[in-house]
C-alpha positions in Angstrom: 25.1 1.9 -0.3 28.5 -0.3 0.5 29.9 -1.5 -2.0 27.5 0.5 -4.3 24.4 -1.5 -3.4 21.3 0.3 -3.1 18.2 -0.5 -0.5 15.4 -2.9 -1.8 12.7 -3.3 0.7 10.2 -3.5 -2.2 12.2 -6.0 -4.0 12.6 -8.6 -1.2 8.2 -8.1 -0.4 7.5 -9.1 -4.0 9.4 -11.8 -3.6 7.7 -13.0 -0.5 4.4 -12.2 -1.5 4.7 -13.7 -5.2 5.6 -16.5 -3.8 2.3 -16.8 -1.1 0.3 -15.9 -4.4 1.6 -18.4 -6.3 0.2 -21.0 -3.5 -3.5 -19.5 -3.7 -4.3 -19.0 -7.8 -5.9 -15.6 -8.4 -7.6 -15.4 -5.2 -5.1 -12.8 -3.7 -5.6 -10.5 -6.7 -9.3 -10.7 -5.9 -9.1 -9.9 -2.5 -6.9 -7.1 -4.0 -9.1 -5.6 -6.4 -12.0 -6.1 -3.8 -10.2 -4.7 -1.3 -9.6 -1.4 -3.6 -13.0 -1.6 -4.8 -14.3 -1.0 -0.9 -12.0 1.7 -0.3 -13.2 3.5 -3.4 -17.1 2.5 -2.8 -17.1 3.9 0.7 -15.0 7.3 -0.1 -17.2 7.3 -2.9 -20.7 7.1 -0.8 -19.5 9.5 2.2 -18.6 12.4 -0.5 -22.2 11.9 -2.3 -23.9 12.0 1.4 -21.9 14.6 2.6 -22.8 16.7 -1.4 -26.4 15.7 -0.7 -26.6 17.6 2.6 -27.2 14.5 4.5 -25.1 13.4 7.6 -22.4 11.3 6.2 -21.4 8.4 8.5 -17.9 8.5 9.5 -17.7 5.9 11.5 -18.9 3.5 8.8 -16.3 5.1 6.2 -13.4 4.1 8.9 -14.4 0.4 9.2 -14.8 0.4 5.6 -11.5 1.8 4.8 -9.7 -0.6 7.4 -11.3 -3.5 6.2 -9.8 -2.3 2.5 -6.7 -1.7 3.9 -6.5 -4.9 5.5 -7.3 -6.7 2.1 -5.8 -4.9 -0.1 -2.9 -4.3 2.4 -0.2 -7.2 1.2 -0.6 -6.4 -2.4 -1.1 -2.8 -2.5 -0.5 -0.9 -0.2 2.7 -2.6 1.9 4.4 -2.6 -1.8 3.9 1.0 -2.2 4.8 2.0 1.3 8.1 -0.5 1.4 8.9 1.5 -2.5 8.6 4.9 -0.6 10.9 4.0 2.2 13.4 2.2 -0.7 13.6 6.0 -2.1 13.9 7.6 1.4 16.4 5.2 2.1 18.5 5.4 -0.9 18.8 9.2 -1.2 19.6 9.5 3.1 22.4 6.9 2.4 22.7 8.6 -0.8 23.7 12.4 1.0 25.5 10.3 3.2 28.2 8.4 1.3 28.9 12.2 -1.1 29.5 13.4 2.3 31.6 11.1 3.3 33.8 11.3 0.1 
């Protein structure tokens, strides 16, 4: 917040991650969607076991998840995690330099 500039972690990712995108076409979107897609599919399929009274497989739903997380990871989830930390950040340094006045 010096010299009224505010924290960007979220800002300075795109960039870096537009431009890697940029190199590879659509394939990083793909591996994004499918990446989401696996996430949803497994949560999806352990609720319905676990409804249906069967045993639902845990251990399958964490390798699913991590592997969805690891390809969805650079275009979904590290942008929404660096734009929480961008608020956290702000409003600390935010309390901060009012207290400071």
């Amino acid at each position: 917040m010096a010299g009224g500039t505010t924290v960007d972690l979220r800002g300075g990712w795109d960039k870096v991650w537009n431009t890697i995108s940029a190199s590879f076409g659509g394939f990083m979107m793909l591996m994004t969607i499918l990446g989401v897609v696996l996430i949803v599919f497994a949560l999806f399929k352990y609720f319905w076991d676990k409804r249906r009274g069967g045993s639902p497989n845990a251990g399958a739903l964490g390798w699913a998840i991590a592997l969805g997380a690891l390809l969805s990871g650079p275009g979904l989830i590290i942008p929404v995690l660096l734009s929480g930390f961008d608020i956290i950040a702000n409003a600390v340094a935010k309390i901060f330099s009012d207290n400071i006045k």
